[in-house]
C-alpha positions in Angstrom: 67.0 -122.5 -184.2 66.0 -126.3 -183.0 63.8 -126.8 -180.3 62.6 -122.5 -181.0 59.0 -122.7 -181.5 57.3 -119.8 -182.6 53.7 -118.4 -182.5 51.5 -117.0 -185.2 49.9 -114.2 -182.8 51.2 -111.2 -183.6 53.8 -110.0 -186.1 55.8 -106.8 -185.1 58.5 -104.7 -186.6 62.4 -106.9 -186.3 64.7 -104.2 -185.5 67.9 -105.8 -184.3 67.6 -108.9 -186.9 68.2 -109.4 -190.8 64.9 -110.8 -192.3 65.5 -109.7 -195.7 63.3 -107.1 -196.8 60.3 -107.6 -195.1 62.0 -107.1 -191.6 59.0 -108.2 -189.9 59.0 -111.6 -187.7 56.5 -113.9 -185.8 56.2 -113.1 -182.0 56.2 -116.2 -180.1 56.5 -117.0 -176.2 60.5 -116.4 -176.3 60.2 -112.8 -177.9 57.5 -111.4 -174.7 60.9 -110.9 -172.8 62.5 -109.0 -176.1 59.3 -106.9 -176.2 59.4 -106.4 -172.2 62.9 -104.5 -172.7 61.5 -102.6 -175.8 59.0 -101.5 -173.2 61.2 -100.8 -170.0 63.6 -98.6 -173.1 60.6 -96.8 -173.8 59.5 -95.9 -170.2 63.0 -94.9 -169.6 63.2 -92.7 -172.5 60.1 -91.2 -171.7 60.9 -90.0 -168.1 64.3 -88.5 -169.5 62.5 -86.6 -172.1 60.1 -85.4 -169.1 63.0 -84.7 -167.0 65.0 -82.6 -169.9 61.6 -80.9 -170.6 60.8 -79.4 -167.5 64.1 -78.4 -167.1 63.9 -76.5 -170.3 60.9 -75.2 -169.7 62.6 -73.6 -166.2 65.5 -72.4 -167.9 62.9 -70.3 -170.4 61.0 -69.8 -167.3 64.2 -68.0 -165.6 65.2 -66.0 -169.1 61.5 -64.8 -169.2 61.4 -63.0 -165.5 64.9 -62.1 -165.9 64.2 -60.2 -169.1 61.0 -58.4 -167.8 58.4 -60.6 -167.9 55.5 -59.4 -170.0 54.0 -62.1 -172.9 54.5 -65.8 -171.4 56.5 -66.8 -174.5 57.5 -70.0 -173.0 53.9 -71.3 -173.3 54.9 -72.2 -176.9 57.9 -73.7 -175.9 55.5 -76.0 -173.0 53.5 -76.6 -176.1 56.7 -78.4 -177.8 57.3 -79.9 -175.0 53.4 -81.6 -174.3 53.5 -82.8 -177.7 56.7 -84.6 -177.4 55.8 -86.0 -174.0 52.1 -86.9 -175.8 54.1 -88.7 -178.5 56.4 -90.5 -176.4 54.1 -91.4 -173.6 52.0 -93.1 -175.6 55.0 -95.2 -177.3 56.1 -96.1 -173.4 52.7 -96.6 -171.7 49.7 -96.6 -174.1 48.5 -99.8 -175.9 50.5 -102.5 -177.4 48.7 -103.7 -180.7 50.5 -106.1 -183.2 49.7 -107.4 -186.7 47.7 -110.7 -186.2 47.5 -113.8 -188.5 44.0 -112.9 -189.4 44.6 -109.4 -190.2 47.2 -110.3 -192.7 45.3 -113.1 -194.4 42.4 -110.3 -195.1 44.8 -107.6 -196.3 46.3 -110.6 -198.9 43.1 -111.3 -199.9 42.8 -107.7 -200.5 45.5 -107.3 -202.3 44.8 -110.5 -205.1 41.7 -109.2 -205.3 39.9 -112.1 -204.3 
């Protein structure tokens, strides 16, 4: 693109583009906004798998009593549930660490054996 300048920073995973093989591309100053709606998809995503947790985790809650109680079998269903959340919490609010320049001249390096 003219007048697109791009920064050697960080290098992330290029989902909605065709780069060939590779499919990885240079983040510059233009792509923050891209990765800012990755982020606010995340967040979103996260609180509807929250939302659809706890309210399966009620619903196994409610068939529990109603059957008689006894052994909390829905613990292993909150279990699920935690993980998931774990998982996906950590996707929507936990760190953000790209590929930099210098990471990728070492693994090169590596991998020519020099």
């Amino acid at each position: 693109m003219p007048g697109h300048q791009r920064s050697t920073q960080l290098v992330l995973p290029c989902h909605d583009c065709l780069m060939g093989e590779d499919s990885t591309y240079i983040v510059g100053e233009t792509d923050v906004r891209q990765q800012a709606i990755g982020r606010l998809k995340a967040k979103k995503a996260f609180w509807r798998l929250a939302g659809g947790s706890l309210l399966g985790f009620v619903l196994l809650t409610v068939i529990w009593a109603l059957s008689g109680g006894g052994y909390f079998w829905p613990a292993w269903a909150l279990f699920g549930f935690l993980i998931a959340l774990a998982t996906s919490g950590w996707a929507a609010f936990g760190p953000r660490q790209g590929i930099t320049e210098a990471q990728i001249e070492a693994e090169t390096k590596k991998i020519q054996g020099s």
